[in-house]
MARRO-280296 format. One line per field, with one value per residue (C-alpha): residue in three letters; chain; x, y, z. Coordinates in steps of 0.1 Angstrom, whole numbers, plus 2048, in hexadecimal, padded with zeros to 3 digits. Layout:
REM residues N
rest <- c(Ala|...)
kette <- c(A|...)
east <- c(X|...)
north <- c(Y|...)
up <- c(Z|...)
//
This chain:
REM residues 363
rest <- c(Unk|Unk|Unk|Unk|Unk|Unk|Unk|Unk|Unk|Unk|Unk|Unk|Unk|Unk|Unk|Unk|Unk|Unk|Unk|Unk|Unk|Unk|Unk|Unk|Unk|Unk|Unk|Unk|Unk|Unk|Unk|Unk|Unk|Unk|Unk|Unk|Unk|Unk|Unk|Unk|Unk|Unk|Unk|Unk|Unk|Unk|Unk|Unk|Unk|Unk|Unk|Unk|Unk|Unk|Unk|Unk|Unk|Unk|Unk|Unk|Unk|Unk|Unk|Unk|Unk|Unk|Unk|Unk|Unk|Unk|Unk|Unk|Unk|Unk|Unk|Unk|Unk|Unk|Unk|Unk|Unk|Unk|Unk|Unk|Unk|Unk|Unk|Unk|Unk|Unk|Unk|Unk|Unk|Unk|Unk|Unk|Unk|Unk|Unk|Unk|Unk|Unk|Unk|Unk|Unk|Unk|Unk|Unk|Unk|Unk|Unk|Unk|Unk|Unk|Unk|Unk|Unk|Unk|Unk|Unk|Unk|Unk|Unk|Unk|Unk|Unk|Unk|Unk|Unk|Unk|Unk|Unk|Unk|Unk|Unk|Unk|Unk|Unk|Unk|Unk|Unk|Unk|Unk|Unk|Unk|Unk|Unk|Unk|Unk|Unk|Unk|Unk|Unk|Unk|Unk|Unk|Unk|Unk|Unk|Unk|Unk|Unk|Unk|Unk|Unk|Unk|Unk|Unk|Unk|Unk|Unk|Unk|Unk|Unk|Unk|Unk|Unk|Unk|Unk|Unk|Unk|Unk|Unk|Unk|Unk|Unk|Unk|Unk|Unk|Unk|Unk|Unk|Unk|Unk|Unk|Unk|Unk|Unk|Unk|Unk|Unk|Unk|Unk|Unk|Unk|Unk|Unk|Unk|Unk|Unk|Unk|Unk|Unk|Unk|Unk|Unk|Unk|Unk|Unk|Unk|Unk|Unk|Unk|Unk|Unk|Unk|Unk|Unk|Unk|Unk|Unk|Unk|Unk|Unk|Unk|Unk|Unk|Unk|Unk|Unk|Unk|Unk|Unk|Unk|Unk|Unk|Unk|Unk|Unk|Unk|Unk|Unk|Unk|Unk|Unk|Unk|Unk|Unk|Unk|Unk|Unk|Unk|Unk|Unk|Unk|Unk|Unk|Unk|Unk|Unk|Unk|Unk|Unk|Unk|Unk|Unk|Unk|Unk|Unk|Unk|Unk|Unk|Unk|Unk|Unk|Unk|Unk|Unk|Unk|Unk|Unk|Unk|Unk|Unk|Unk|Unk|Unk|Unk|Unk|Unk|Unk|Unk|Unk|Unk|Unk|Unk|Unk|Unk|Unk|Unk|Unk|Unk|Unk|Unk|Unk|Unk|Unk|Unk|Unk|Unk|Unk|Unk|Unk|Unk|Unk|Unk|Unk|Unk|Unk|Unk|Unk|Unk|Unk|Unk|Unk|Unk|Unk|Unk|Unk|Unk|Unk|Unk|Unk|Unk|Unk|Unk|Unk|Unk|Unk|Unk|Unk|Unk|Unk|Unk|Unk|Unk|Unk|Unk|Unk|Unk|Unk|Unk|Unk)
kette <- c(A|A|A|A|A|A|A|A|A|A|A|A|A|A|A|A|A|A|A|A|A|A|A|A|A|A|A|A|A|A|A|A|A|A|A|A|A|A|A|A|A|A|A|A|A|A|A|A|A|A|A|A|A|A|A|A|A|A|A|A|A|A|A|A|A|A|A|A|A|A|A|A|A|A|A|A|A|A|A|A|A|A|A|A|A|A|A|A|A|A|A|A|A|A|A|A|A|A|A|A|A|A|A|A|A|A|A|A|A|A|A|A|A|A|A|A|A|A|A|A|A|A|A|A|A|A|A|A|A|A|A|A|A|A|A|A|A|A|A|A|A|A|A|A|A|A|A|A|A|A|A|A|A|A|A|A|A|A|A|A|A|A|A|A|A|A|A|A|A|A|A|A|A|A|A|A|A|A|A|A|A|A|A|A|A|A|A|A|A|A|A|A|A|A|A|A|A|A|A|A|A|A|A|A|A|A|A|A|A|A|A|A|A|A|A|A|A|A|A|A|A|A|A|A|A|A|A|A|A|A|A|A|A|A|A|A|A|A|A|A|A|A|A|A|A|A|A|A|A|A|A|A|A|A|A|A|A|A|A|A|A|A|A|A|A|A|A|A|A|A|A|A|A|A|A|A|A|A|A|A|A|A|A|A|A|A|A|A|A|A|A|A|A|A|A|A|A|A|A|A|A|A|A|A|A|A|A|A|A|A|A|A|A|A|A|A|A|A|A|A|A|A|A|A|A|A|A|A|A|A|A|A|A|A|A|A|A|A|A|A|A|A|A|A|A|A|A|A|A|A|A|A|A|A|A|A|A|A|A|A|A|A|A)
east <- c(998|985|98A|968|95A|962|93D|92E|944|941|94D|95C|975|96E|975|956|935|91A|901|8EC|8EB|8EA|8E5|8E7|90D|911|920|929|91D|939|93D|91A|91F|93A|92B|90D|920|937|916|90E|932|92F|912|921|93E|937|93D|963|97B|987|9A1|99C|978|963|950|92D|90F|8F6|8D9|8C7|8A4|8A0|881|890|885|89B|8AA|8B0|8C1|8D0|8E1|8EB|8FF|910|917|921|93C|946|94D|966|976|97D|988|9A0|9AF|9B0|9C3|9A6|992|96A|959|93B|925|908|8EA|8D0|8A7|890|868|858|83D|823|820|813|7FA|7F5|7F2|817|82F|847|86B|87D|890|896|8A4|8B4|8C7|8D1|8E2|8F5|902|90C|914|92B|909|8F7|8CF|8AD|88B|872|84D|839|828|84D|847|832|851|86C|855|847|838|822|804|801|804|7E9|7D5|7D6|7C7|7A7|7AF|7A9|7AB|7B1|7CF|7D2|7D3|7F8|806|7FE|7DB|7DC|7EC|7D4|7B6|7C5|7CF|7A9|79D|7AC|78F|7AC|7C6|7D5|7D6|7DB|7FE|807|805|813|833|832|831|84D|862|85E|869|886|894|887|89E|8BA|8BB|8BB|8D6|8E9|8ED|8F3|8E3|8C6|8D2|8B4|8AE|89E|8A8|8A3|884|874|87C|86C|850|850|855|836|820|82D|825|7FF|7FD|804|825|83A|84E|85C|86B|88C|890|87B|891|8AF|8CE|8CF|8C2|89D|882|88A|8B0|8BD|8CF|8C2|8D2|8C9|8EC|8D6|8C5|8D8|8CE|8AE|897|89C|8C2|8BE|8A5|8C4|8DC|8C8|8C7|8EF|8F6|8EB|8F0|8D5|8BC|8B5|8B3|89B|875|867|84D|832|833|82C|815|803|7F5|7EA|7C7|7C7|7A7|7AE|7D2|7E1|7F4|813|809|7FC|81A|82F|81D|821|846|84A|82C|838|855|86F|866|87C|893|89E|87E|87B|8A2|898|87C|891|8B0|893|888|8AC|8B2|89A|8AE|89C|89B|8B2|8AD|8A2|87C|866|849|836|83A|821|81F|820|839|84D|845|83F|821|822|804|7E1|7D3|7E9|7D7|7BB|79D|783|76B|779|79F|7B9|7D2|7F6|7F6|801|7EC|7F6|7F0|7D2|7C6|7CF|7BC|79A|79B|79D|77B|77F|776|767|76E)
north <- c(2BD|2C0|2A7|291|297|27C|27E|272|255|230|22A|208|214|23D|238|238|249|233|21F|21E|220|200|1FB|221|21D|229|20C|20F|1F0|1DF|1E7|1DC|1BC|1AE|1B5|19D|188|187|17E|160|155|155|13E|128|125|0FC|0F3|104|0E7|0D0|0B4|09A|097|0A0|0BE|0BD|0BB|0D9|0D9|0FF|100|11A|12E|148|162|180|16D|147|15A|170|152|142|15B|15D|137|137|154|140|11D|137|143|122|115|12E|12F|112|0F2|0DB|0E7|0F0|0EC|0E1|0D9|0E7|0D5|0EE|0E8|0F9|0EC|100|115|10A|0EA|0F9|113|118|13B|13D|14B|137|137|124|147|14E|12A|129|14C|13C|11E|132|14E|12E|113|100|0F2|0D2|0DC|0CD|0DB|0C7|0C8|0C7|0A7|094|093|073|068|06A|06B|04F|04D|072|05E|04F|071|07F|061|06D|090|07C|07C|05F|05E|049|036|038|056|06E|07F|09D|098|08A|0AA|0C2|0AD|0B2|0D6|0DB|0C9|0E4|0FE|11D|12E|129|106|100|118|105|0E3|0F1|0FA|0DA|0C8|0DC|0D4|0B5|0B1|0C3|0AE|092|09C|0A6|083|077|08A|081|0A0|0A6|0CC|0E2|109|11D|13C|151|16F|181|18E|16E|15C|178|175|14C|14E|15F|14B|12C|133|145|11E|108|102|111|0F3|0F0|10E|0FF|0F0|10B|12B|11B|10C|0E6|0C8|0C1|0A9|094|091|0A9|0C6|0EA|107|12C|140|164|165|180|199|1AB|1A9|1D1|1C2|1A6|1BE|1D5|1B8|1AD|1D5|1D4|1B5|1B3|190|18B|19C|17F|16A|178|172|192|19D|1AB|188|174|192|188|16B|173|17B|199|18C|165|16A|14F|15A|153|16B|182|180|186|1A1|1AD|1AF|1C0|1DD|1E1|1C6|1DB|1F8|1E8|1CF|1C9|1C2|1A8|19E|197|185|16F|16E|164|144|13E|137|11B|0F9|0DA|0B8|0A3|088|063|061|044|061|05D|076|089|079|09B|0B3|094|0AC|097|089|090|084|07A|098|09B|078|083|06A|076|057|034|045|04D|066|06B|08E|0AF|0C9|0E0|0C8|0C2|0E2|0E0|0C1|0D1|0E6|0CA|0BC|095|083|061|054)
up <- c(31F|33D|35D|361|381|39A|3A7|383|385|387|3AD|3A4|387|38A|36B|355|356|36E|357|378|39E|3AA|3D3|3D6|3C3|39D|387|365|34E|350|375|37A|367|376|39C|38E|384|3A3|3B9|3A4|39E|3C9|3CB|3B4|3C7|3CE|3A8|3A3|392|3A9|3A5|3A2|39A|375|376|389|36E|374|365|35D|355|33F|33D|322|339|347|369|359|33A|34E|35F|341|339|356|35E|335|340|361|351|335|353|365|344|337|35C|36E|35E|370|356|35F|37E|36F|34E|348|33A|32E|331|31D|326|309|312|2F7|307|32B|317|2EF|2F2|2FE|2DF|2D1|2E0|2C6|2B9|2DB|2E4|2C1|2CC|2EE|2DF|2C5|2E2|2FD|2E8|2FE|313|30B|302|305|2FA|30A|30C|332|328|324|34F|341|334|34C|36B|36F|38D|37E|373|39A|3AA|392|39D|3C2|3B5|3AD|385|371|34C|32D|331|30A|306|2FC|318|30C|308|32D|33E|32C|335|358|359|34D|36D|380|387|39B|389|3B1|3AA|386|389|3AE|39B|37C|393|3A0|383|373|38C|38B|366|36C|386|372|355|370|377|350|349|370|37B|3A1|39E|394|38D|38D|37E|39D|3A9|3C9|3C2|3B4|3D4|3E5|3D3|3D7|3FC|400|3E5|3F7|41C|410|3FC|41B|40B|424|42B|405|40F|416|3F4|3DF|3EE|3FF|3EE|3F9|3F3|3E6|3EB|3CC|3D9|3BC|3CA|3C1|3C0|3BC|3AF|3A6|3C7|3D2|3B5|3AE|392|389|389|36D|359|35A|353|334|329|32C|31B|2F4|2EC|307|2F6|2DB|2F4|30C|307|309|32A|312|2FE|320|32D|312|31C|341|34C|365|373|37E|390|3A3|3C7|3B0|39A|3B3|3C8|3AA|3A2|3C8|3C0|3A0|3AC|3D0|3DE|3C3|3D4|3F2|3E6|409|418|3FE|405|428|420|409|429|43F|42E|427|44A|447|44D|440|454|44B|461|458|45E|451|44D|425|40F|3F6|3D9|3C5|3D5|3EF|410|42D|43A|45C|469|45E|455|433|42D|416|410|3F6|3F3|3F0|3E7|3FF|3F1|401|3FB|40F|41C|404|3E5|3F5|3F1|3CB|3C8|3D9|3BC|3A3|392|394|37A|37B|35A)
//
C-alpha cells in the first residue's frame, strides 16, 4: 500500500488528510477543532477551579446563531475537561440566556427546536427563554430612561405593548438596531444579576468585534469601546468577557460544518436573512455586511482593527461625573445634557443621536 504523501497531510498530526487550510496551515477536523478550542480555553483562563472558592457563575446569552452556539459547545467541553481532571471540580457554571427573537420582530422564526436541541446536547447548564419586554421586569429603572428619550405612554399598559409602541417611535433602522443593542444588553446584565453571576461570556468572534468597532466609533460610541470589544469590566459593574475573539467568522462557519450535533442547534442564515430589508440598513448592518463582503477577504486587517481597540484602557478612577441614563457613559460636560422643551434628559451624545430620531409623543 502506497505511503501518503507527507505534503497532503494534516501538519499538526501528519497523520490525516487536511479538512481545511486554516491560517495558511492544513488541519484535519479534529486538528482544526481542538486549535479552536485551544484559543477559547486561553481566554477563559480566569475561571480554571480554584480552592478554595465555588465556581464563578457565567452567564451566555445565547443567540442560537453560529458564534454563541459555537461557544456553547466549547465552554460545555471545557467544564467536562476540568471535571473529569481536576479534584476541585469546575471552574465555573454556566447560566444560559436565550431572549427569543419573536419578541424583538414577529417575522423572526421560531427557535424553540433549536433551543430545544441545545438543551438536550448541553444539559449540564441552567436555561432561560425570556422575552425583550421582561427588561420591564427586572430593570426597573427602564421605564425612566425611556422617559429621557421623550416617550411617554400608558402606564397601564403590558410591557410588551409598551416596547413595541416604543420601537415604532423610532423613524431609522440606525437607531431602532443602536437602541435595540442597548436594550438587549441591558436585560442580559439584568438577568446576570438575577441569577448572581460575576460574568457575561459573549458569543463574538473576531470578525464581529471588527465589525462593532467600526459601527461604534461611526455612532459616537467610541468610548463603549472598552467594555463592547475589550475583556474587563462594564458600565453596569458586570464583568464581560469575549473567549472567541481570537477566531474568525469563516472559522466558526467551519466549526459548525465539523461538528454535527451543532447543526440542530444552529438557526440557520437564510432563516434570519429572511427577515432583513436590503434597502433600510442600519451602520450595524452595513458594517456587518462590510465584513462578511470585504473584511474576510483580510482577516488581519480586521484582527488589527479588533488589537487596536483592544488596547483601549477604560478609566477607572473615582469621578462624581453623571452618567447616561441609557448606556451609563459619562457625562462629561454640558453638552451631553440634552433639553428638548421643558425636559432635561441626562443622556450621551451618542443616545442623543438615537433620540433625534425618535417621534415624541405627547400623550
Amino acid at each position: 500500500m502506497p505511503s501518503k504523501d507527507p505534503k497532503n497531510l494534516c501538519v499538526a498530526c501528519k497523520g490525516a488528510e487536511p479538512c481545511a487550510t486554516i491560517r495558511n496551515r492544513p488541519l484535519c477536523q479534529p486538528c482544526f477543532i481542538s486549535f479552536a478550542d485551544a484559543k477559547t480555553a486561553r481566554r477563559m483562563a480566569n475561571y480554571r477551579p480554584q480552592r478554595d472558592a465555588p465556581p464563578a457563575k457565567l452567564l451566555l446569552p445565547l443567540s442560537l446563531g453560529a458564534s454563541s452556539s459555537i461557544l456553547l459547545n466549547m465552554l460545555d467541553k471545557l467544564r467536562e475537561r476540568q471535571l473529569s481532571k481536576n479534584p476541585l471540580g469546575a471552574g465555573f457554571d454556566l447560566y444560559v440566556l436565550v431572549i427569543d427573537p419573536s419578541s424583538i420582530s414577529p417575522q423572526l422564526p421560531s427557535v424553540k427546536a433549536h433551543f430545544d436541541a441545545a438543551k438536550e446536547h448541553y444539559p449540564s447548564h441552567t436555561y432561560s427563554i425570556v422575552p425583550l419586554h421582561s427588561i420591564f421586569d427586572v430593570d426597573l429603572d427602564i421605564k425612566n430612561t425611556l422617559g429621557d428619550f421623550g416617550f411617554v405612554d400608558d402606564e397601564s399598559k403590558s410591557g410588551a405593548d409598551l416596547l413595541d409602541s416604543f420601537r415604532a417611535s423610532i423613524s431609522t433602522a440606525t437607531a431602532r438596531a443602536d437602541l435595540d443593542n442597548l436594550l438587549l444588553i441591558r436585560l442580559v446584565v439584568a438577568y446576570a444579576r438575577k441569577y448572581d453571576c460575576e460574568a457575561v461570556v459573549w458569543g463574538d468572534s473576531d470578525s464581529r468585534l471588527a465589525a462593532k468597532t467600526l459601527a461604534n466609533v461611526a455612532k459616537g460610541r467610541g468610548i463603549s469601546l472598552t467594555w463592547q470589544i475589550r475583556d474587563g469590566p462594564s458600565p453596569w459593574g458586570m464583568q464581560f468577557c469575549f473567549p472567541l475573539r481570537e477566531l474568525y467568522r469563516s472559522e466558526l462557519d467551519l466549526y459548525v460544518e465539523q461538528t454535527p450535533k451543532l447543526q440542530s442547534v444552529v438557526v440557520p442564515n437564510t432563516q434570519q436573512a429572511e427577515s432583513l430589508s436590503t434597502r433600510d440598513l442600519s451602520i450595524d448592518a452595513l458594517m456587518n455586511q462590510y465584513i462578511v463582503t470585504h473584511g474576510e477577504k483580510y482577516p488581519g486587517v480586521m484582527a488589527n482593527v479588533v488589537r487596536t481597540a483592544d488596547k483601549l484602557e477604560q478609566d477607572n478612577s473615582p469621578t462624581s461625573d453623571p452618567e447616561c441614563s441609557m448606556c451609563s457613559a459619562p457625562l462629561q460636560s454640558q453638552g451631553s445634557i440634552a433639553v428638548h422643551g421643558n425636559d432635561t434628559n441626562r443622556l450621551c451624545y451618542a443616545c442623543l443621536r438615537s433620540r433625534d430620531d425618535i417621534r415624541v409623543s405627547n400623550a
